[in-house]
N, C-alpha and C positions, 0 to 999 in steps of 0.2 A: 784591607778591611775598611768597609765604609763605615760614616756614622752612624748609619740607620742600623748596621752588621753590632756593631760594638752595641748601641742600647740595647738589641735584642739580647746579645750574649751577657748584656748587665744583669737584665729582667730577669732572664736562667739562673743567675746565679745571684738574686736581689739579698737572700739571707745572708748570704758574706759578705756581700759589699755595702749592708746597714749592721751588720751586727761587728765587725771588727773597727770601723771606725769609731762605734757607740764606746767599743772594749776599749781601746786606745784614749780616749775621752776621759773614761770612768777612772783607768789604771795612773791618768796624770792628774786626774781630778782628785782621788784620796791620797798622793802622793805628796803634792802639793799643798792640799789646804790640811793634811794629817800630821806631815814631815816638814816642810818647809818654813821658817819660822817667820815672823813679821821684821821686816829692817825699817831701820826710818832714818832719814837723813839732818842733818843739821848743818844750818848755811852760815855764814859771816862772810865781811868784806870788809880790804885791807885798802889803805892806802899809803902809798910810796910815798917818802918827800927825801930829796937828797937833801946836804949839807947847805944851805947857804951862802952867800959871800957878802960884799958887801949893800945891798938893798938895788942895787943899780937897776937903768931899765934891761941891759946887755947881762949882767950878771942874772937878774930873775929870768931871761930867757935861756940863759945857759942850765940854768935849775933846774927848769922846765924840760927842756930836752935833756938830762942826765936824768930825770928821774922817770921819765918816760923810758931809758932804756934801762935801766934795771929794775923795774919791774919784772920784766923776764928771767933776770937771773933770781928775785927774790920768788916769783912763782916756782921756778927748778926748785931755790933752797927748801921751799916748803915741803919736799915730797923726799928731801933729803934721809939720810941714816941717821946723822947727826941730832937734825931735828927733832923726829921719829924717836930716838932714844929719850931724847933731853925730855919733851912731853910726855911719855909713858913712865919715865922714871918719878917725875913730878906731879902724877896722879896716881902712882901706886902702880901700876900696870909694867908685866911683862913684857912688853912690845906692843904694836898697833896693829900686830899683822893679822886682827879680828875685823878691824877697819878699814872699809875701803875713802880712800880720798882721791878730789877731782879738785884740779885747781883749774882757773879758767882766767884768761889778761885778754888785753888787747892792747895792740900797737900804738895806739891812738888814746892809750887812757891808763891811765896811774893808778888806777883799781885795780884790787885781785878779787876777786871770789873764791873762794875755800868753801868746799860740801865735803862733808865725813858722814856714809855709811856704816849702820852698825846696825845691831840684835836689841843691844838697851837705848832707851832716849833720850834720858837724863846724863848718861856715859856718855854719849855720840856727841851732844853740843858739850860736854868740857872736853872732850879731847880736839872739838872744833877752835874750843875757846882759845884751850892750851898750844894747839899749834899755833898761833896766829901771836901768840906772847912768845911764844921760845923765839918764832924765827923774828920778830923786833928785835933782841937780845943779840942774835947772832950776827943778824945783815947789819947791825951797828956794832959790831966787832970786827968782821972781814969784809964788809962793804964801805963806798962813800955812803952811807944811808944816816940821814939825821934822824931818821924813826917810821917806824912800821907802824900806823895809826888804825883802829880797827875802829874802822865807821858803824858796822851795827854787828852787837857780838850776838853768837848764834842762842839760837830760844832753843829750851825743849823741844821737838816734837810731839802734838797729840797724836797726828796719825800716822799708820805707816804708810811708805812709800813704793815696800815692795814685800813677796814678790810677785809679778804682773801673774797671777793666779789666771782669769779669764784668758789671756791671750796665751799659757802656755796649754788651757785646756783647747781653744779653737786650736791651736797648730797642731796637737796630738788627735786632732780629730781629722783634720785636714789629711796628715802622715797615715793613718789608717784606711783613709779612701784612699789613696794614692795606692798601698801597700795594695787593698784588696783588687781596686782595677786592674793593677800591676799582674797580678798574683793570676789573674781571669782570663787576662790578654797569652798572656806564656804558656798557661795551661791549655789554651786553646788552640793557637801555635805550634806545640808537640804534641797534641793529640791527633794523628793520622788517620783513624778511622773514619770511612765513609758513614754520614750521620743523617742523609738524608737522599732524595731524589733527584734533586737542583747538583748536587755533588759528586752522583755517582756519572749524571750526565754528562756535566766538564770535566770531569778524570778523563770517560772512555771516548766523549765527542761523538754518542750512539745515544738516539733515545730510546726513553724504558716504554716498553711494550706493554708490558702488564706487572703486576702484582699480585705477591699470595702474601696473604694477611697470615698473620700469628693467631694460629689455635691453640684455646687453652684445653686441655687433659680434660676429657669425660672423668667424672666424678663414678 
């Protein structure tokens, strides 16, 4: 099938192939903005310091590189059970498993980033705030960690962050053109019938001679 073959066979069948993406649109569009609730995220950033020794210039380099590698372990601790519990128990809450959280490091820096999604906003930044105090608590119990320092603790959020409403209506639009081309191309494919002139030629490799047109029934 050529391109030129396929637009034509679009144009034949133009009402399905604008009216079921429109449906696929509409059917994610009330779904979404009816059903879907607002989440909103809340950020804070931690900083690592291990233990100290004595002020030297070789001992603060040793600091320095100790605390650059546990940061990684205090990023795992964060997403911890343990954690997880200690903070939901100390804000009232059954567990966090309403809360989605991302923790983020880098190899190269003694910062953590902590985001906690959630449904409320005011809940979302203390259970942000909350984890970021439990795991101090902890990684200076089973860590060399001299303290978990929380460089800026998370604010409310006013807006929400999700859910990306727009982009899941364009890709359920997108899925519905796809569906109907889909649907046009296959239909066309198992349809065997000779459907015109050009067709019945290169079946039999004989040209048509003539034609008797369709009469319609005397009234």
């Amino acid at each position: 099938m050529t391109l030129l073959e396929l637009f034509a066979l679009l144009k034949k069948h133009l009402r399905l192939v604008v009216a079921l993406p429109v449906a696929c649109a509409l059917v994610c569009a009330v779904v979404s903005y009816g059903f879907l609730p607002n989440t909103y995220t809340a950020t804070t950033s931690m900083y690592v310091l291990a233990k100290t020794g004595d002020g030297t210039s070789n001992t603060l380099n040793s600091d320095l590189t100790a605390s650059q590698q546990l940061t990684n372990d205090v990023s795992t601790l964060l997403k911890s059970s343990r954690v997880e519990t200690q903070t939901a128990g100390a804000l009232g809450l059954k567990d966090l498993s309403d809360y989605k959280i991302d923790v983020a490091s880098s190899t190269t820096s003694r910062v953590i980033s902590l985001s906690v999604t959630g449904t409320d906003p005011a809940q979302t930044a203390e259970v942000a705030n909350g984890l970021a105090q439990q795991v101090s608590a902890i990684a200076q119990e089973v860590m060399n960690v001299d303290s978990v320092n929380v460089v800026d603790q998370a604010q409310t959020p006013e807006s929400p962050s999700g859910p990306r409403r727009p982009l899941y209506v364009a890709v359920a639009f997108l899925a519905g053109l796809f569906l109907a081309v889909a649907f046009v191309v296959v239909e066309d494919m198992v349809n065997t019938r000779v459907r015109s002139q050009e067709e019945l030629e290169e079946l039999v490799g004989l040209p048509v001679m003539g034609r008797i047109p369709a009469m319609k029934e005397a009234r």
